[in-house]
DRENLUM-505965 format. One line per field, with one value per atom (N, C-alpha, C): chain; residue in three letters; atom name; x, z, y. Coordinates in nm, 4 decimals. Atoms other than C-alpha are relative to their C-alpha. Last residue first. Example, Ala and Ser with C-alpha at 12.3 -4.5 7.8 and 13.67 -1.06 7.14 Angstrom:
2
chain = (A,A,A,A,A,A)
resn = (SER,SER,SER,ALA,ALA,ALA)
name = (N,CA,C,N,CA,C)
X = (-0.0820,1.3670,-0.0770,0.0890,1.2300,0.0900)
Z = (-0.0060,0.7140,0.0730,0.0000,0.7800,0.0000)
Y = (-0.1190,-0.1060,0.1090,-0.1190,-0.4500,0.1200)
% end
This chain:
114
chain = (A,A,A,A,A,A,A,A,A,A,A,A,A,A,A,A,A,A,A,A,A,A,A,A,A,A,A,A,A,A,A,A,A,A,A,A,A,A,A,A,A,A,A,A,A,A,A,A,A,A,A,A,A,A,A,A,A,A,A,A,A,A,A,A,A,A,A,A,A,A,A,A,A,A,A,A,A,A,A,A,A,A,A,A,A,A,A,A,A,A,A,A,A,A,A,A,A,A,A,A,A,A,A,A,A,A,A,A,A,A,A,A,A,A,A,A,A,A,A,A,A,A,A,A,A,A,A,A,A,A,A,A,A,A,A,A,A,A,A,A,A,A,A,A,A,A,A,A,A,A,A,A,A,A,A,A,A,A,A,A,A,A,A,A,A,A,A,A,A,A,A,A,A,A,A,A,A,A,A,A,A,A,A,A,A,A,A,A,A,A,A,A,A,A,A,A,A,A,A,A,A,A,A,A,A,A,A,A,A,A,A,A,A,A,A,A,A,A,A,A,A,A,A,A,A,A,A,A,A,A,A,A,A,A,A,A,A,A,A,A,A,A,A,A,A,A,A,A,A,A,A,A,A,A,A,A,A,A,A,A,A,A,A,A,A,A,A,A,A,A,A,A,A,A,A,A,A,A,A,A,A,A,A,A,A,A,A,A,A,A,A,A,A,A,A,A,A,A,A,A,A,A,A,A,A,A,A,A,A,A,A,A,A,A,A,A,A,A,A,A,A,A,A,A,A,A,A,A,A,A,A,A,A,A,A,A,A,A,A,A,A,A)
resn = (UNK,UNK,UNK,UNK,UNK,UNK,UNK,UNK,UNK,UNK,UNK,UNK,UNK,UNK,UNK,UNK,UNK,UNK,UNK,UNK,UNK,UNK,UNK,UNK,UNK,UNK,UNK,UNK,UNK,UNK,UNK,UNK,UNK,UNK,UNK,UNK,UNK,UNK,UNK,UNK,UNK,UNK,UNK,UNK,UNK,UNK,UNK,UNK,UNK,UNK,UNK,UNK,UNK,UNK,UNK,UNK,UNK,UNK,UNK,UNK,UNK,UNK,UNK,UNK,UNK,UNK,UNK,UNK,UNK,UNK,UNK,UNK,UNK,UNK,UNK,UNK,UNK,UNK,UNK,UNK,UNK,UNK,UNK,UNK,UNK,UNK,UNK,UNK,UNK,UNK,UNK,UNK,UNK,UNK,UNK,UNK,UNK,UNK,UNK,UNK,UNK,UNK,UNK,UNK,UNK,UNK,UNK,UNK,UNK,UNK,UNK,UNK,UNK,UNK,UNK,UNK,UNK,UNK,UNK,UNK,UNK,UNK,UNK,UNK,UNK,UNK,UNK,UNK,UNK,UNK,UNK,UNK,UNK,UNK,UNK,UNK,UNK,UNK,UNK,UNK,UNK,UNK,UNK,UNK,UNK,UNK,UNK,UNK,UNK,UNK,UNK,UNK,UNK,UNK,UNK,UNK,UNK,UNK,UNK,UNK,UNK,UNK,UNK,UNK,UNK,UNK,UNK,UNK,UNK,UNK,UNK,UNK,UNK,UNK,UNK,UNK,UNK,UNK,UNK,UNK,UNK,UNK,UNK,UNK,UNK,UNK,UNK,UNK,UNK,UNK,UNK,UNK,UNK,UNK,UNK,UNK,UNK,UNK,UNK,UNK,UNK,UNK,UNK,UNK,UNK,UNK,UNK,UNK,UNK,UNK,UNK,UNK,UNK,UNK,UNK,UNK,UNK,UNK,UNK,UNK,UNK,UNK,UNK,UNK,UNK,UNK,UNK,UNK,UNK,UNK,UNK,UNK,UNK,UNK,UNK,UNK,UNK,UNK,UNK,UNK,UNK,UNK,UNK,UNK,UNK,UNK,UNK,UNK,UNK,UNK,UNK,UNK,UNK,UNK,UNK,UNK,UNK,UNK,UNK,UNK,UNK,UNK,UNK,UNK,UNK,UNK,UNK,UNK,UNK,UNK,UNK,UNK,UNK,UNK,UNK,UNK,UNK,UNK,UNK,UNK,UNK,UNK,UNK,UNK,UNK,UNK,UNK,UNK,UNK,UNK,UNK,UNK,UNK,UNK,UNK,UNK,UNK,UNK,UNK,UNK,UNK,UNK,UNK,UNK,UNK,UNK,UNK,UNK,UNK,UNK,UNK,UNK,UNK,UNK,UNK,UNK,UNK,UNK,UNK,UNK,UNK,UNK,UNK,UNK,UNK,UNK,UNK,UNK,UNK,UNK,UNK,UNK,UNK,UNK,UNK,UNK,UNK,UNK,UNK,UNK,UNK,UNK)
name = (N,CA,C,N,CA,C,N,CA,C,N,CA,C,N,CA,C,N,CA,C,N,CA,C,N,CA,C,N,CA,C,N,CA,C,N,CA,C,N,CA,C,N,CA,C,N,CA,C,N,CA,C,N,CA,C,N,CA,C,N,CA,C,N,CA,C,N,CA,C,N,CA,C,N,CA,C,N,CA,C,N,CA,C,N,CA,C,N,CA,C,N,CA,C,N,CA,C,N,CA,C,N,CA,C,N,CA,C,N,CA,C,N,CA,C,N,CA,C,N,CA,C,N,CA,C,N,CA,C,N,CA,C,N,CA,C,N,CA,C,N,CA,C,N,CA,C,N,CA,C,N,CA,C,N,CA,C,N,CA,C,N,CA,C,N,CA,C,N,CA,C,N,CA,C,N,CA,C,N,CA,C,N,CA,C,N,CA,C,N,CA,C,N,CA,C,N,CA,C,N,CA,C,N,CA,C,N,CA,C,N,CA,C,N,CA,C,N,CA,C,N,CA,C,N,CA,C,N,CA,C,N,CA,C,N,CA,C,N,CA,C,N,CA,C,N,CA,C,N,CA,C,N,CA,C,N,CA,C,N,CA,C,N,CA,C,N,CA,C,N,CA,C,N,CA,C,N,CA,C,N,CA,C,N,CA,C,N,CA,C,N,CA,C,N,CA,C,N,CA,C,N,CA,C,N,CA,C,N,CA,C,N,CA,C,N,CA,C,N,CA,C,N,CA,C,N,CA,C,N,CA,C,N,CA,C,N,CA,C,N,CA,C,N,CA,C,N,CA,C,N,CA,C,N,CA,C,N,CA,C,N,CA,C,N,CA,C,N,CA,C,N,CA,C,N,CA,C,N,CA,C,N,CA,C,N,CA,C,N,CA,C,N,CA,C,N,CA,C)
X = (-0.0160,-7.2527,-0.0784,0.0634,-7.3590,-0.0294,0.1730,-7.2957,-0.0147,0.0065,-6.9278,-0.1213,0.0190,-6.8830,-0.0026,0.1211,-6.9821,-0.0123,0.1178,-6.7368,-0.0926,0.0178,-6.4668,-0.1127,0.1222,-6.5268,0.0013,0.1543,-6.2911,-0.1104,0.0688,-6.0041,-0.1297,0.0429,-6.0088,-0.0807,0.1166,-5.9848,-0.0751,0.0841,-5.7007,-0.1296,0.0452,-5.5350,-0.0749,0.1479,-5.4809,-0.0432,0.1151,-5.2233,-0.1045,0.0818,-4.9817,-0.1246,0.1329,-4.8046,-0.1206,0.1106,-4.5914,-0.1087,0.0846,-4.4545,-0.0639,0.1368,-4.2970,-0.1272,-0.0153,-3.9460,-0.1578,0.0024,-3.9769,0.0034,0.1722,-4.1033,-0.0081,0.1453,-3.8187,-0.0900,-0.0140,-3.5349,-0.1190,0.0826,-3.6537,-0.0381,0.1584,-3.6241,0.0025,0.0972,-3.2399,-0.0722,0.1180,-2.9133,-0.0926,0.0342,-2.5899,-0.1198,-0.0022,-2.5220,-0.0638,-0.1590,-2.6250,-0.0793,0.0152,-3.0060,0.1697,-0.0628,-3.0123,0.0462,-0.1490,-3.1820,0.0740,-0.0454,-3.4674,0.1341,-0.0517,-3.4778,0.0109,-0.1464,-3.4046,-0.0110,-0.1510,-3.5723,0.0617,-0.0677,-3.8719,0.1308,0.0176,-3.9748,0.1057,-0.1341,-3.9228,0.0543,-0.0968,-4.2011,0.1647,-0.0787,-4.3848,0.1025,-0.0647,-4.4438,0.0923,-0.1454,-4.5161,0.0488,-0.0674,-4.8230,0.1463,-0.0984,-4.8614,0.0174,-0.1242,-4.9648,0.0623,-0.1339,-5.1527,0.1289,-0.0971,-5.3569,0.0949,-0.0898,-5.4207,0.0643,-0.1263,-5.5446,0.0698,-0.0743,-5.7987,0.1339,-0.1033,-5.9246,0.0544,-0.1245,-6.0467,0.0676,-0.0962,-6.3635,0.0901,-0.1678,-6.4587,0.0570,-0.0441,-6.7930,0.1326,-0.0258,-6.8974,0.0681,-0.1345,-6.7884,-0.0011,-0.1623,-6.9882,0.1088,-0.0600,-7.2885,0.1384,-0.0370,-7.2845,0.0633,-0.1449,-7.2848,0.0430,0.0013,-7.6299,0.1606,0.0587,-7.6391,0.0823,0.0163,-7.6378,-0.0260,-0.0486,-7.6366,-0.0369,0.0181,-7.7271,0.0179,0.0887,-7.6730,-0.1071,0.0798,-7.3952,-0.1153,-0.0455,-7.1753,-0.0746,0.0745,-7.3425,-0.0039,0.1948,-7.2954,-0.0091,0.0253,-6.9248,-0.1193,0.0026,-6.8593,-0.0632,0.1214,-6.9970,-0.0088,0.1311,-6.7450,-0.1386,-0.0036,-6.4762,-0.1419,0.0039,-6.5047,-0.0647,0.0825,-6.5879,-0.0231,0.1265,-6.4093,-0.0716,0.0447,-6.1262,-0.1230,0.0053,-6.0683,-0.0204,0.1225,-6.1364,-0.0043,0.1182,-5.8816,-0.1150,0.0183,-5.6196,-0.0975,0.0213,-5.6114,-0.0972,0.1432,-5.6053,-0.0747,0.0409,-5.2698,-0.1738,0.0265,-5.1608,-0.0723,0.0786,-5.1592,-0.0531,0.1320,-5.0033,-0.1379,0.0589,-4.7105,-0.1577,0.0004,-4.6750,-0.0538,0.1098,-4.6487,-0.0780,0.1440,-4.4252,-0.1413,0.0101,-4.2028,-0.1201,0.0918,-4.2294,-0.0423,0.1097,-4.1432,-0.1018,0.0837,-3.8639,-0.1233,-0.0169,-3.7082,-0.0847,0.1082,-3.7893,0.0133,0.0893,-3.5393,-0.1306,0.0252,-3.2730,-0.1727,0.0023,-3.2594,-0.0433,0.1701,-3.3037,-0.0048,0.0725,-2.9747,-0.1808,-0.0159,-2.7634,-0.1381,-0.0879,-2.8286,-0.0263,0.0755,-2.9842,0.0919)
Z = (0.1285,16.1214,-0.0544,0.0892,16.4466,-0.1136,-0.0199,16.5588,-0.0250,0.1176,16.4399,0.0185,0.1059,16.6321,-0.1109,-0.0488,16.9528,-0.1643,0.0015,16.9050,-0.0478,0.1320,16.7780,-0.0070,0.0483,17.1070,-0.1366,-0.1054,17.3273,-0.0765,-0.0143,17.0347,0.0897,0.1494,16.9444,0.0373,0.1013,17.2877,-0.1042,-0.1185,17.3677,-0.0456,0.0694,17.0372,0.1139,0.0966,17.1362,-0.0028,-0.0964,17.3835,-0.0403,0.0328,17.0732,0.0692,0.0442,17.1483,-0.0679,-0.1340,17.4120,-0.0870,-0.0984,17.1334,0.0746,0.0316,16.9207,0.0643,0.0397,16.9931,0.0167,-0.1519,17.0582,0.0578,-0.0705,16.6878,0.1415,0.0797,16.5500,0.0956,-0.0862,16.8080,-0.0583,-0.0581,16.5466,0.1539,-0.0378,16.2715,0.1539,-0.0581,16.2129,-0.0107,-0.0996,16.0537,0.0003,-0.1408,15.9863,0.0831,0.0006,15.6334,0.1234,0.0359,15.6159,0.0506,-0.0297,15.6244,-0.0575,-0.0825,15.7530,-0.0156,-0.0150,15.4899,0.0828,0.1387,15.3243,-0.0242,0.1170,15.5947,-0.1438,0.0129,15.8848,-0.1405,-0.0294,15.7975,-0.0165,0.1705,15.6302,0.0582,0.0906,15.9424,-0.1617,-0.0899,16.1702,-0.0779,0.0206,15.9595,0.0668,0.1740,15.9138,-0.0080,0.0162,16.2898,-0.1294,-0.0696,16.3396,-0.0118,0.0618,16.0691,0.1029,0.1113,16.2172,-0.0316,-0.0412,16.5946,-0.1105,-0.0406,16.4277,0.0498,0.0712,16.2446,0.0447,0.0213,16.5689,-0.1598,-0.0729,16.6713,-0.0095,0.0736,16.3833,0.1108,0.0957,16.4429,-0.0523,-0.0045,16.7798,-0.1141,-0.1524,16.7712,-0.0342,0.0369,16.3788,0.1004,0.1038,16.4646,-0.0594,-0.0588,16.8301,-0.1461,-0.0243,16.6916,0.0873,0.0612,16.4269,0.0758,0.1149,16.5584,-0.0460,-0.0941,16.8887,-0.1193,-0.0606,16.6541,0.0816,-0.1433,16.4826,0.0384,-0.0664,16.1024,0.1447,0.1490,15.8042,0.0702,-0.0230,16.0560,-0.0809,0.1145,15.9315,0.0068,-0.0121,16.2033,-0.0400,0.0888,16.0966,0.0127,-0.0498,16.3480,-0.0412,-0.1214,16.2371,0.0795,0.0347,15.8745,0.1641,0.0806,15.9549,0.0136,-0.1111,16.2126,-0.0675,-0.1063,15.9246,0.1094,0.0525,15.6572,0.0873,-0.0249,15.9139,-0.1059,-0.0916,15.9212,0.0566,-0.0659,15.6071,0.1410,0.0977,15.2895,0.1208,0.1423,15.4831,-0.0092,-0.0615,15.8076,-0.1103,-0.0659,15.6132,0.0753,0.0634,15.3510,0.0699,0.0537,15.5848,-0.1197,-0.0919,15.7102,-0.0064,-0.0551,15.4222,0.0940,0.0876,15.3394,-0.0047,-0.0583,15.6768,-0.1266,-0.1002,15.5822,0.0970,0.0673,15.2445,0.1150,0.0152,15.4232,-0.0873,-0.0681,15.6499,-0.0761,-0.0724,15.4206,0.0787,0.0785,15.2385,0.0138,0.0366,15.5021,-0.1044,-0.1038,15.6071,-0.0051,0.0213,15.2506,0.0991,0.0879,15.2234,0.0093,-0.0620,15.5590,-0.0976,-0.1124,15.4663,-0.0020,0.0976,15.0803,0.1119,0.0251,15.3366,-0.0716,-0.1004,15.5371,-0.0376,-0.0322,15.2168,0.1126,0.1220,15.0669,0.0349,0.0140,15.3895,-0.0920,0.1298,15.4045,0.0307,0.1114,15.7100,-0.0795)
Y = (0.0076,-10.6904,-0.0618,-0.1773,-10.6123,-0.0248,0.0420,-11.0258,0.1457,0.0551,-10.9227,-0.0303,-0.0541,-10.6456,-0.0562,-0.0887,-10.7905,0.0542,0.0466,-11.0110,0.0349,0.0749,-10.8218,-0.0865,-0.0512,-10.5560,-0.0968,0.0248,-10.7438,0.0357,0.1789,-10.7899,-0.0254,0.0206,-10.4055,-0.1527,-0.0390,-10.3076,-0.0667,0.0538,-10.5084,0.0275,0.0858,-10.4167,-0.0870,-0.0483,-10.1096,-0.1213,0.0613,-10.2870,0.0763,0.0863,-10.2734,-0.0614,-0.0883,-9.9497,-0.0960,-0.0227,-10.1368,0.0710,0.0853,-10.3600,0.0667,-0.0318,-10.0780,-0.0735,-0.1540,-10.0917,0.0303,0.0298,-10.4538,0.1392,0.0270,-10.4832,0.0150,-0.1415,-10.2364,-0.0556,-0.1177,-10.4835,0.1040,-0.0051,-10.7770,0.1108,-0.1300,-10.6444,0.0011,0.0797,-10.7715,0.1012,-0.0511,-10.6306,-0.1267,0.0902,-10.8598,0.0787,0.1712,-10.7633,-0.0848,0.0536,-10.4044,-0.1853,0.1658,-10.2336,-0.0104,0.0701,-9.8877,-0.1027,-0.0659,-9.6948,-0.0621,-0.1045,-9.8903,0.1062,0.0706,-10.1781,0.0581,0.1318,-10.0117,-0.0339,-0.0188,-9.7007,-0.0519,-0.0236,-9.8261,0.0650,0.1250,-10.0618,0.0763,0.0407,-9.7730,-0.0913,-0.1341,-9.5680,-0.0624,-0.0246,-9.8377,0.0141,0.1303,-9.9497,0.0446,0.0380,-9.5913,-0.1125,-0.1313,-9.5353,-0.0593,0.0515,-9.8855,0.0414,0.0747,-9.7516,-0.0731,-0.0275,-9.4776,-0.1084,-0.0761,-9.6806,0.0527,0.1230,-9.9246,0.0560,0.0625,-9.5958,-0.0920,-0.1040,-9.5276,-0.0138,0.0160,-9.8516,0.0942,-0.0436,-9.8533,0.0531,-0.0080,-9.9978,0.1249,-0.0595,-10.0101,0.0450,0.0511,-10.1908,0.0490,0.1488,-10.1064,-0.0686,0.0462,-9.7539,-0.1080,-0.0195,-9.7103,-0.0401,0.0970,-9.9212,0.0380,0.1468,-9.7121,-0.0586,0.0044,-9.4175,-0.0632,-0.0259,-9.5076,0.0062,0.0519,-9.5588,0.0315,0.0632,-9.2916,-0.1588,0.1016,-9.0106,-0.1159,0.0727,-8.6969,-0.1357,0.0316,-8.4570,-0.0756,-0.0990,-8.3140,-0.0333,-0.1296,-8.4608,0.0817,-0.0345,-8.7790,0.1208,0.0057,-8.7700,0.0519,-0.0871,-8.7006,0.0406,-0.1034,-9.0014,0.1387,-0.0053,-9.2309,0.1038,-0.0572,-9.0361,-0.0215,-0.1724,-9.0492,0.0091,-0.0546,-9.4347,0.1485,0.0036,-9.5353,0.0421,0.0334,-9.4466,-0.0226,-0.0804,-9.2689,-0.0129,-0.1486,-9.5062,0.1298,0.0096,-9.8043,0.1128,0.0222,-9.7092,-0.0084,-0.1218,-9.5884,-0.0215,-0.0620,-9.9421,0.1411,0.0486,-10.1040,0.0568,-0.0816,-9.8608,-0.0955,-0.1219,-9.9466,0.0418,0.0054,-10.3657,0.1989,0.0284,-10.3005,0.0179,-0.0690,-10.1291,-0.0303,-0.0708,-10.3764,0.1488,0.0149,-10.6322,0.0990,-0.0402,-10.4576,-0.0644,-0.1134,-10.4246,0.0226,-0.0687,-10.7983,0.1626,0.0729,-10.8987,0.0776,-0.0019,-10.7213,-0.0046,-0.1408,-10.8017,0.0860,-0.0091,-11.1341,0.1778,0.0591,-11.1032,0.0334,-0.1647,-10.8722,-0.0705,-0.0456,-11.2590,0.1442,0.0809,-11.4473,0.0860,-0.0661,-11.2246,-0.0181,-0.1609,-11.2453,0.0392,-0.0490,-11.6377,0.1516,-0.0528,-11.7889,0.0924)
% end
């Protein structure tokens, strides 16, 4: 693979990545913390099972791409030469991906909620 198609992915996957945290950080904003909110306050807007049989985990699988990012914009915003790679970042970051256990057991459940 060519130098230029090889920085061109590296690209790609980066700004993938950051599109995919800034979705993230949208549902955790606009809906998350505001349902937990209501409820703390005694206001609840719907039941706190529902909140978090329905957005599981997902402020933790934020954190674990806040860090993907952040490794992601290194290499490939400051680090990147002719013969770098990702793929040592994702192996770097692999063990913080067993959130996603969680997430995937309760998707069921949290889609018959919905």
């Amino acid at each position: 693979m060519s130098e230029a198609r090889r920085f061109y992915i590296s690209k790609e996957v980066l700004s993938t990545e950051q599109t995919f945290v800034k979705t993230l950080k949208l549902i955790v904003d606009v809906f998350v913390r505001p349902l937990r909110a209501a409820i703390a306050e005694g206001k609840p807007i719907i039941k706190e099972r529902y909140v978090d049989l329905i957005f599981s985990n997902v402020e933790e699988i934020l954190e674990v791409h806040v860090g993907l990012l952040a490794l992601l914009e290194i290499r490939v915003e400051r680090q990147w030469n002719v013969q770098q790679e990702l793929g040592d970042v994702f192996l770097i970051a692999l063990p913080q991906f067993d959130v996603y256990d969680k997430y995937l057991r309760d998707h069921h459940n949290a889609i018959l909620t919905i």
